[in-house]
ROZA-647072 format. One record per residue: z, y, x of N, C-alpha, C, O in turn. Coordinates in steps of 0.05 Angstrom, whole numbers, padded with zeros to 5 digits, always signed. Example, Ala and Ser with C-alpha at 12.3 -4.5 7.8 and 13.67 -1.06 7.14 Angstrom:
2
+00156-00114+00264+00156-00090+00246+00156-00066+00264+00169-00066+00285/+00142-00045+00257+00143-00021+00273+00157+00001+00258+00161+00023+00268/
***
This chain:
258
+00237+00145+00141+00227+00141+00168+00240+00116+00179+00264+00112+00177/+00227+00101+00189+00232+00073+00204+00241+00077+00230+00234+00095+00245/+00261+00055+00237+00265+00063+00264+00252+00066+00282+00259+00084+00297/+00223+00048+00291+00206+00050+00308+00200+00078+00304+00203+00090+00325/+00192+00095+00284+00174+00116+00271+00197+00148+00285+00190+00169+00295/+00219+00141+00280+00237+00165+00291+00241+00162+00324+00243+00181+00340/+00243+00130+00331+00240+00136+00363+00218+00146+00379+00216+00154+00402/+00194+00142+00353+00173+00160+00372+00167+00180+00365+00154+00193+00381/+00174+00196+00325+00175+00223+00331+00195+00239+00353+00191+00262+00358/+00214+00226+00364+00242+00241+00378+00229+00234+00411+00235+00252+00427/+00214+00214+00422+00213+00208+00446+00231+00201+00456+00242+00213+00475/+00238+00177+00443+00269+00161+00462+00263+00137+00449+00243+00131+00435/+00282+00124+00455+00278+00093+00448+00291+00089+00424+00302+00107+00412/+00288+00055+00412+00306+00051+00387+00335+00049+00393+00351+00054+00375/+00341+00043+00413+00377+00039+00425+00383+00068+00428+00406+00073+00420/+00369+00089+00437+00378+00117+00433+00386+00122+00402+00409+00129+00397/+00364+00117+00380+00364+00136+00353+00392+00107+00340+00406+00113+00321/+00394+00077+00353+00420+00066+00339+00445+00083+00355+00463+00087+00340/+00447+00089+00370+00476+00094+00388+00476+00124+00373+00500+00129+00368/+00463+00141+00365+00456+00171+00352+00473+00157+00321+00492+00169+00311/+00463+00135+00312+00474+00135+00276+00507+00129+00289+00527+00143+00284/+00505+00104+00308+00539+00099+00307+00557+00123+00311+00581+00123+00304/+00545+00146+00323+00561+00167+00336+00557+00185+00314+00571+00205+00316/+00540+00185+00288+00551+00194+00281+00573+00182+00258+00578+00202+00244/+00585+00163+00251+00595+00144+00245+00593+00126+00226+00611+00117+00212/+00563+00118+00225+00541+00089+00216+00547+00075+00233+00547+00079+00257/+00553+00049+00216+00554+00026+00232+00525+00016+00248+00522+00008+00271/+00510+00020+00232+00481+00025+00242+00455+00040+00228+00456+00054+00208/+00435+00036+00240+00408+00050+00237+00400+00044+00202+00391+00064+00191/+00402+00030+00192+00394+00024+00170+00411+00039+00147+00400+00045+00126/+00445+00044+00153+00466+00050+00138+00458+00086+00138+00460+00101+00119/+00449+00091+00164+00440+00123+00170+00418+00131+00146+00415+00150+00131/+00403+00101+00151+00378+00111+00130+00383+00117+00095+00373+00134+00080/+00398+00101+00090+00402+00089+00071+00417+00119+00057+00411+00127+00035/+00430+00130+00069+00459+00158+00058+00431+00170+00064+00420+00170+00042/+00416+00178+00079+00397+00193+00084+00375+00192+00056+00360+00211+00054/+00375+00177+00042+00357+00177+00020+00370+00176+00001+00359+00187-00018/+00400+00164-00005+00420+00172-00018+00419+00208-00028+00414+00213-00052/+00424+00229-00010+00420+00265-00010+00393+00263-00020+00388+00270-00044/+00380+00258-00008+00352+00257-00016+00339+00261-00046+00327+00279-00058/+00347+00236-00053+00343+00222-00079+00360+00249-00096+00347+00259-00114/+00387+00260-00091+00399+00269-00101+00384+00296-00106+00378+00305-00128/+00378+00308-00081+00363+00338-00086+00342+00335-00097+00333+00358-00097/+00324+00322-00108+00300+00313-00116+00299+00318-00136+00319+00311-00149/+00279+00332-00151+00272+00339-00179+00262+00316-00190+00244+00301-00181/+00282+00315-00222+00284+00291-00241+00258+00287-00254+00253+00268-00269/+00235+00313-00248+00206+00313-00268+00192+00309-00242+00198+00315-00219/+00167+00296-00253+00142+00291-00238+00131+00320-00232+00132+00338-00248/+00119+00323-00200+00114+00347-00200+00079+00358-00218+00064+00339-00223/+00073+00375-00224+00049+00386-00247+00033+00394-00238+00038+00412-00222/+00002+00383-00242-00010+00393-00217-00016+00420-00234-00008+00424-00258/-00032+00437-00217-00028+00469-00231-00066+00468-00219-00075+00461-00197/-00080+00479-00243-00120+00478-00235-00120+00502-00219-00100+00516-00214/-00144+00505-00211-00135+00525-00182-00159+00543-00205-00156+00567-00205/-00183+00529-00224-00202+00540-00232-00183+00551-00262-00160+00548-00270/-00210+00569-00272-00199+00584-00294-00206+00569-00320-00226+00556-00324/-00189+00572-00335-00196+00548-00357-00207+00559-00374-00194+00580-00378/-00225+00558-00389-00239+00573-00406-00255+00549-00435-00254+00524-00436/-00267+00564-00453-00275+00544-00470-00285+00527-00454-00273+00505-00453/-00314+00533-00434-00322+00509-00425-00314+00498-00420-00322+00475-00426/-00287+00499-00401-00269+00475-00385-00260+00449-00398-00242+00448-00415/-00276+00423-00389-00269+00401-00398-00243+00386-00386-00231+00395-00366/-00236+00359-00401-00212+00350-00383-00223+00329-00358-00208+00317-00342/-00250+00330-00359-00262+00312-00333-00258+00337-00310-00252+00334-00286/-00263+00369-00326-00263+00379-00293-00246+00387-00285-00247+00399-00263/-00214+00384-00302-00188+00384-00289-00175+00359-00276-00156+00362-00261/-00181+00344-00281-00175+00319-00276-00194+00308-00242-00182+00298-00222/-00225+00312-00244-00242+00314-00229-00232+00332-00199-00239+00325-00177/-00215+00354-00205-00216+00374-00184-00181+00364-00178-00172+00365-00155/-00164+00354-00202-00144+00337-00178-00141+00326-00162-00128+00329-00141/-00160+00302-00176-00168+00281-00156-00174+00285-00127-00169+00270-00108/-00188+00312-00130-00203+00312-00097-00185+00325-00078-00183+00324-00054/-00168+00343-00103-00149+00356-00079-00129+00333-00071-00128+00329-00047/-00111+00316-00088-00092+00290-00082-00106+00280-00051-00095+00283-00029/-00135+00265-00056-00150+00259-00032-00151+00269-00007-00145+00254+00012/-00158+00293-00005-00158+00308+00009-00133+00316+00023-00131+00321+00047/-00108+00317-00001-00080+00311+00011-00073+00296+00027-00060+00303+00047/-00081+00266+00022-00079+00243+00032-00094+00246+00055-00082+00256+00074/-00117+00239+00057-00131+00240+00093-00120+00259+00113-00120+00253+00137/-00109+00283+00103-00095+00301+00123-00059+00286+00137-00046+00296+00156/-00051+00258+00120-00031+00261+00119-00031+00231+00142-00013+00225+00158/-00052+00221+00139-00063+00182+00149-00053+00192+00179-00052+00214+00189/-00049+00177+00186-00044+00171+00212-00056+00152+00227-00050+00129+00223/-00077+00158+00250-00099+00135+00260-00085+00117+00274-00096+00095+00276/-00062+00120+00285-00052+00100+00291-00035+00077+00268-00033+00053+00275/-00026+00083+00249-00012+00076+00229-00036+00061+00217-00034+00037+00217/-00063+00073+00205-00082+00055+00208-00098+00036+00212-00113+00026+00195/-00098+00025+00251-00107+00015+00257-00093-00010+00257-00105-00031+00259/-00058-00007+00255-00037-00022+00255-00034-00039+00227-00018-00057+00225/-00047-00033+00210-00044-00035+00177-00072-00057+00182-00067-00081+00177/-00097-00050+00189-00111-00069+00191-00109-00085+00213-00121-00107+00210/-00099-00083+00231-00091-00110+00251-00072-00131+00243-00073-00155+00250/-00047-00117+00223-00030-00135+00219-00042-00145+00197-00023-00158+00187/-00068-00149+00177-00083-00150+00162-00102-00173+00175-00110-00193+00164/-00106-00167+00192-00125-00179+00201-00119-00208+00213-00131-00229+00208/-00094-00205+00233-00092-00218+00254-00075-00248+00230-00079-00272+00229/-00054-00229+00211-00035-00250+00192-00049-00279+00192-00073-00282+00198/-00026-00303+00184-00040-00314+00172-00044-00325+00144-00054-00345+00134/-00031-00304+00135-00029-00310+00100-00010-00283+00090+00011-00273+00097/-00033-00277+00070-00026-00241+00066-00011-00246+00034-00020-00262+00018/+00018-00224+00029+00027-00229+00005+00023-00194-00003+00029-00175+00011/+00009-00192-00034+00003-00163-00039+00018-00164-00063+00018-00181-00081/+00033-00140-00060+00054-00141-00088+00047-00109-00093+00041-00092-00078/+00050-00109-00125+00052-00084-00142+00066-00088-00173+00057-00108-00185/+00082-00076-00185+00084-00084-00209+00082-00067-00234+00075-00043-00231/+00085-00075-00255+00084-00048-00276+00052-00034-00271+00031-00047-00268/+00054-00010-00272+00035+00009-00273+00024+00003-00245+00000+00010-00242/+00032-00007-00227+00020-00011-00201+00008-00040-00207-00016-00039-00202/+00012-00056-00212-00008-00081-00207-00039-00075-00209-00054-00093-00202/-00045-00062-00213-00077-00062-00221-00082-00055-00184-00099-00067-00171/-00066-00037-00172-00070-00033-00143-00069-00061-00120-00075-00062-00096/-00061-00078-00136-00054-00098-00123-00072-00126-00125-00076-00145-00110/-00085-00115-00160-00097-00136-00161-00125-00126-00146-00132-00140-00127/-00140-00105-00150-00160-00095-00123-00160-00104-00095-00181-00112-00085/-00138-00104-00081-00136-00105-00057-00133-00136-00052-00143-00148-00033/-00121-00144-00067-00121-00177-00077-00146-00193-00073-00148-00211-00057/-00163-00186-00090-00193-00190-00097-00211-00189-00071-00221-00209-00060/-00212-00163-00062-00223-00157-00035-00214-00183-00020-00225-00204-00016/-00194-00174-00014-00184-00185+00008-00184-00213+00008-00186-00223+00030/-00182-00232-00015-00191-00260-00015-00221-00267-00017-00230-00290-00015/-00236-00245-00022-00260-00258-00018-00262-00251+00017-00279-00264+00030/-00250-00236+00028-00254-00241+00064-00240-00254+00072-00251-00264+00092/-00209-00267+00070-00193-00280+00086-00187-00300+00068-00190-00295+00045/-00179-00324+00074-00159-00346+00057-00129-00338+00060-00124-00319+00075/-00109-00351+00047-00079-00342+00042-00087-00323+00029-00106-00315+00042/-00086-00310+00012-00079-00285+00004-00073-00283-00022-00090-00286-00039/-00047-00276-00027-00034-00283-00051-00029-00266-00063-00027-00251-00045/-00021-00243-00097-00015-00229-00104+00002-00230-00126-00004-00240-00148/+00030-00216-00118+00052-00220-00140+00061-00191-00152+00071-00172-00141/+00054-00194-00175+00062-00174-00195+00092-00181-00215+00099-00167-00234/+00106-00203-00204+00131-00209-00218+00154-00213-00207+00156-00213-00182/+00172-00218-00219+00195-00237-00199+00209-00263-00223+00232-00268-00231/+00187-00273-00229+00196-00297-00237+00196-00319-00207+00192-00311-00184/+00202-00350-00217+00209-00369-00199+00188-00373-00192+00190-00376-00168/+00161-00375-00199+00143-00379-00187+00132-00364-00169+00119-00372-00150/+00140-00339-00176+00131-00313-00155+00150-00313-00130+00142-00303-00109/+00174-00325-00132+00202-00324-00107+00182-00351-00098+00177-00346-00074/+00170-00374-00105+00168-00390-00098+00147-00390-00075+00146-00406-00057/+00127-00364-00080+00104-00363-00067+00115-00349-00039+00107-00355-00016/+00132-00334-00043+00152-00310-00019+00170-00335-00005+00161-00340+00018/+00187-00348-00011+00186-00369+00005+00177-00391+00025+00184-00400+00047/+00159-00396+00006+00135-00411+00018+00114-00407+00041+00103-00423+00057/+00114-00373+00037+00094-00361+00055+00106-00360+00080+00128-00352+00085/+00079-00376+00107+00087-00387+00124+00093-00361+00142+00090-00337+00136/+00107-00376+00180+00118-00353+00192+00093-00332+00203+00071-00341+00211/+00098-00304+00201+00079-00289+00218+00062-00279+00190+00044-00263+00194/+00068-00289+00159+00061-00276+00137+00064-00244+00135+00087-00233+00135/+00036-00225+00133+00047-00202+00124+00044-00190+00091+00031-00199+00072/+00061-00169+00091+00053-00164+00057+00044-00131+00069+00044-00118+00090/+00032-00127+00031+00023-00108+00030+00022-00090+00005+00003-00092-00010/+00048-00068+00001+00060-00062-00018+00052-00036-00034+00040-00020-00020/+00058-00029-00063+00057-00014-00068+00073-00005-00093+00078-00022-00111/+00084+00025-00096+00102+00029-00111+00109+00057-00113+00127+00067-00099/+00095+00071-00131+00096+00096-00142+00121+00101-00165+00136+00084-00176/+00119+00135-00169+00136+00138-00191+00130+00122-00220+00110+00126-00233/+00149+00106-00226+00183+00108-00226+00196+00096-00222+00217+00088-00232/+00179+00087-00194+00183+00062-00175+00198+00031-00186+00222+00029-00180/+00185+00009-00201+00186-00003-00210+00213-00025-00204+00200-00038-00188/+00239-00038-00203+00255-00054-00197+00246-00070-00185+00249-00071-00160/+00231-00092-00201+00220-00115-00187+00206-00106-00162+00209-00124-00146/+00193-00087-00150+00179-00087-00128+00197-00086-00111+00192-00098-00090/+00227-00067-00112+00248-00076-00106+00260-00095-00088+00269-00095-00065/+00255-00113-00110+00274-00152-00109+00244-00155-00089+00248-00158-00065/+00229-00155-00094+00206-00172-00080+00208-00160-00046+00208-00172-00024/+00211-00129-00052+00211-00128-00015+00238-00132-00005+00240-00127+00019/+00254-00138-00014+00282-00148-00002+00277-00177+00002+00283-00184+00025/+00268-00197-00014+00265-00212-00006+00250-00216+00019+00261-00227+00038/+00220-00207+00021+00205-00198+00039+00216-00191+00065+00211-00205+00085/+00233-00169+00064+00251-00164+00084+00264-00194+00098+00263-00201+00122/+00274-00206+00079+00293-00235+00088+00280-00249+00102+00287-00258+00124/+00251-00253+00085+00234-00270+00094+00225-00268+00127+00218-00286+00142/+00226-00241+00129+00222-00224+00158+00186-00225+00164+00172-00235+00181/+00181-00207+00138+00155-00203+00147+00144-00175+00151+00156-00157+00140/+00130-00170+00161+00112-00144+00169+00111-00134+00139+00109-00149+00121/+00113-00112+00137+00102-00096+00107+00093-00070+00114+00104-00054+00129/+00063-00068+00095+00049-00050+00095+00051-00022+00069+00039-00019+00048/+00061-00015+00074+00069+00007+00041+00050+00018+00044+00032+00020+00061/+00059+00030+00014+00027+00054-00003+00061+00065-00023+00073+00053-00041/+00064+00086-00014+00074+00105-00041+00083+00133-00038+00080+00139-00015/+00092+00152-00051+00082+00176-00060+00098+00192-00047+00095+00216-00050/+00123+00181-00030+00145+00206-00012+00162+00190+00009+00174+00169+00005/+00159+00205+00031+00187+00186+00044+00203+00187+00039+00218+00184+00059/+00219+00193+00013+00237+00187-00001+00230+00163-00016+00250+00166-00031/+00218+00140-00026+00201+00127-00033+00230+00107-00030+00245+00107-00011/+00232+00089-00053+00252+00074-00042+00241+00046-00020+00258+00030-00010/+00216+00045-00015+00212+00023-00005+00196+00026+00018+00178+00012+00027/+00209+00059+00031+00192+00071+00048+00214+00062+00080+00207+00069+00102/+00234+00049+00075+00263+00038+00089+00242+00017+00104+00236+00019+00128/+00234-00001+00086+00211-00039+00086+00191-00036+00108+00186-00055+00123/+00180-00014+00109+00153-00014+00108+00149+00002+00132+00161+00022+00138/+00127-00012+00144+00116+00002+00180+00101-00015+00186+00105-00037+00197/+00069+00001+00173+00070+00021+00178+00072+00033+00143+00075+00014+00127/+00070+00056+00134+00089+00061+00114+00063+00094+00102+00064+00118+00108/+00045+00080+00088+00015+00115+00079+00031+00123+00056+00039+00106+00039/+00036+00151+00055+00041+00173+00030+00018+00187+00026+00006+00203+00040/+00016+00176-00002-00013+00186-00025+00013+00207-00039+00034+00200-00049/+00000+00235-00036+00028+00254-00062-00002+00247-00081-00026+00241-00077/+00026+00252-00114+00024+00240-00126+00024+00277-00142+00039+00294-00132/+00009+00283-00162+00010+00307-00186-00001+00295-00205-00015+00275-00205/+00012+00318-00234-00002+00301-00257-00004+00314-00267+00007+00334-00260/-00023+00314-00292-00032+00335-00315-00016+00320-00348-00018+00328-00371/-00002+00299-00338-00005+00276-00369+00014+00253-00349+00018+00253-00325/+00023+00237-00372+00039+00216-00353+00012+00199-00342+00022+00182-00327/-00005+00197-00342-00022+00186-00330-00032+00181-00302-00053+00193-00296/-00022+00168-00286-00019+00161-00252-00046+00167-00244-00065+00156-00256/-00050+00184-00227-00069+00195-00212-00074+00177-00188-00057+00174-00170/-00100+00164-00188-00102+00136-00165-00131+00140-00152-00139+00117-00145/-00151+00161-00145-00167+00161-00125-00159+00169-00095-00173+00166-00074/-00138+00178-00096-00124+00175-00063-00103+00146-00057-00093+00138-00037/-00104+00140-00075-00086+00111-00060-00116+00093-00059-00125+00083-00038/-00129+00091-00085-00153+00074-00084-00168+00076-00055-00173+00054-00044/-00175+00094-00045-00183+00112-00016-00170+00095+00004-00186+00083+00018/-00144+00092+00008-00132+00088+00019-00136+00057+00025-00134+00046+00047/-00141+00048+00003-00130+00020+00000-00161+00009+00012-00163-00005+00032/-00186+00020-00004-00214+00009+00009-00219+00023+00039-00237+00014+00052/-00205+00040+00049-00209+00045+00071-00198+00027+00097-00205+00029+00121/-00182+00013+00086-00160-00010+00104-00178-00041+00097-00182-00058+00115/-00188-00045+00071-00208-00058+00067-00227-00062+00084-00228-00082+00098/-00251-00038+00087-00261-00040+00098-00260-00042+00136-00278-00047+00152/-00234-00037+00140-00230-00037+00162-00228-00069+00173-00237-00077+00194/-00215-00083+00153-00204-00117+00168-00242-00122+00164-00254-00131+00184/-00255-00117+00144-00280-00121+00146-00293-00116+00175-00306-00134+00187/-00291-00097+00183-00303-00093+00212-00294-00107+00225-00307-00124+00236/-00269-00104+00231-00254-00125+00250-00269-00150+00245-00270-00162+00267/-00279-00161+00231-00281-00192+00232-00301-00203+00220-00300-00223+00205/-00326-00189+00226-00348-00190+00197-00361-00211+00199-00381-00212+00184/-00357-00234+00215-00377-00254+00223-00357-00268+00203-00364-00272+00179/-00328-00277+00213-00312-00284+00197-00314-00287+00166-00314-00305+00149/-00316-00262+00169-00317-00252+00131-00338-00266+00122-00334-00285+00107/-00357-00260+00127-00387-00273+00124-00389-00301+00122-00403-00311+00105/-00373-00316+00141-00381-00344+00136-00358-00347+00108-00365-00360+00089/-00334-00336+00107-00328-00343+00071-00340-00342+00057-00341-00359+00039/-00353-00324+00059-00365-00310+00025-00389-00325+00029-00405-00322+00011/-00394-00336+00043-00427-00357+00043-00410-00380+00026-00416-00389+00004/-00389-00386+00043-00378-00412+00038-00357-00411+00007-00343-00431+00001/-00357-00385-00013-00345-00382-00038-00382-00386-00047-00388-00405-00061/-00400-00368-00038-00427-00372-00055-00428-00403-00068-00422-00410-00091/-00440-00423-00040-00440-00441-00041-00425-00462-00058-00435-00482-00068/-00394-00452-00061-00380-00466-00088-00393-00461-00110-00390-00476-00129/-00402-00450-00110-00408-00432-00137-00438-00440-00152-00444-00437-00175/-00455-00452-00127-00484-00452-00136-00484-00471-00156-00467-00488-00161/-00506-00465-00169-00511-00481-00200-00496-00466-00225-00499-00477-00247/-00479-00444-00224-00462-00434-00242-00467-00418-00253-00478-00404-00236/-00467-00407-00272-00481-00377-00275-00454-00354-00277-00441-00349-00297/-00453-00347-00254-00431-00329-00256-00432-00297-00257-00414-00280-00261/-00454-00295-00252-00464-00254-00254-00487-00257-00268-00501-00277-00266/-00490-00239-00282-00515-00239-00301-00544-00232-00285-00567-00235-00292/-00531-00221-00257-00554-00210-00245-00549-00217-00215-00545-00201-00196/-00551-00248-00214-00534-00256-00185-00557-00257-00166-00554-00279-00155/-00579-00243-00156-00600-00249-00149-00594-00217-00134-00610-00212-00116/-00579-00199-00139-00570-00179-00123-00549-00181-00091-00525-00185-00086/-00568-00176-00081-00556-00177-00048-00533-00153-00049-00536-00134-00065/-00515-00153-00035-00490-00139-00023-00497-00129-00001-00511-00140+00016/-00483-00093+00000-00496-00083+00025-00476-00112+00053-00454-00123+00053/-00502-00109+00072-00489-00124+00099-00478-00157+00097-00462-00169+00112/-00491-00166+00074-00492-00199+00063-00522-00199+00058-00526-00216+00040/-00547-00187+00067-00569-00191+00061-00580-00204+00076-00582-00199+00100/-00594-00232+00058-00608-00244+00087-00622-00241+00106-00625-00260+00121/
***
């Protein structure tokens, strides 16, 4: 929980919930948090939790319709959990930035490279780091003031994503998280801060509730700004003419139709 996030579950201010850590003897709000996920981390079961089929398994039962009926419950998890205000905050600071940094690494990059994709064909700046080599610190540096990022980092929560939001942090930018507990180590970074729970049948990462998550914030900076958006993607077409780049490029996009 972030400080903004406990001064307004508690209804007091942020100088109330810091004068609350010093008293109880944290030097400050962050040191509170920090031993607070410390226990946390500690009581926490060392296995991924299993999802358990609610249906009866029988010969017919395939692995699409255990897998199929996770999915929807994870989802379903997730929308109960969104917060419309946390939402609208995720696409404004999305929207308004002026140069977006989207990090994921390991088993998460593929989340990053989606939202990546999207999101540069609607806005310019928009950068995506899946490493922490020099080139990748170079781009986090570089990125000008009022830059937001937009993070993500599931079990077994990867290091490098780590190093990247601490730097982030330094950098002093807005960060938008996606991961699976507020125990989450990079759930400290991040405000506003969506928990997708996470079950498994297989080590295999279960991703139609973050995916959800992630096109739903998508489509949101989309609304916000669709005239905007529109004159890019005319103005990426137009690079493009004479090229043969889709086999079937003569297909209109819903709400890009002439």
């Amino acid at each position: 929980v972030t400080l903004a996030e406990l001064a307004r579950l508690t209804s007091t201010g942020q100088g109330t919930v810091v004068r609350f850590a010093q008293a109880l003897g944290y030097g400050s709000f962050s040191k509170l948090q920090s031993a607070l996920r410390e226990e946390i981390e500690k009581s926490a079961p060392k296995t991924l939790e299993i999802y358990s089929s609610k249906s009866v398994r029988g010969k017919g039962t395939s692995p699409f319709d255990t897998v199929f009926e996770m999915e929807r419950t994870l989802m379903d998890d997730t929308y109960h959990l969104i917060k419309r205000d946390d939402f609208n905050e995720a696409v404004r600071m999305i929207s308004e930035a002026p140069a977006i940094i989207i990090s994921g690494t390991g088993s998460n990059s593929f989340l990053a490279e989606y939202a990546g994709y999207f999101l540069g064909t609607m806005k310019k700046n928009v950068t995506v780091i899946k490493g922490t080599d020099i080139y990748d610190m170079d781009l986090l540096l570089d990125a000008p003031e009022g830059a937001a990022a937009f993070v993500f980092s599931f079990p077994r929560y990867p290091i490098k994503t780590q190093s990247i939001v601490k730097v982030m942090k330094e950098r002093g930018m807005g960060m938008i998280g996606i991961s699976d507990s507020i125990a989450s180590p990079i759930a400290e970074y991040c405000d506003p801060f969506f928990i997708v729970p996470q079950k498994f049948i297989s080590f295999i990462d279960p991703c139609a509730g973050v995916m959800s998550v992630i096109h739903s914030i998508l489509y949101g900076v989309w609304l916000a700004d669709k005239e905007g958006c529109r004159k890019r993607i005319e103005s990426r077409n137009r690079l493009f003419e004479g090229i043969k780049i889709f086999v079937s490029d003569n297909v209109y996009l819903p709400d890009l139709i002439p």
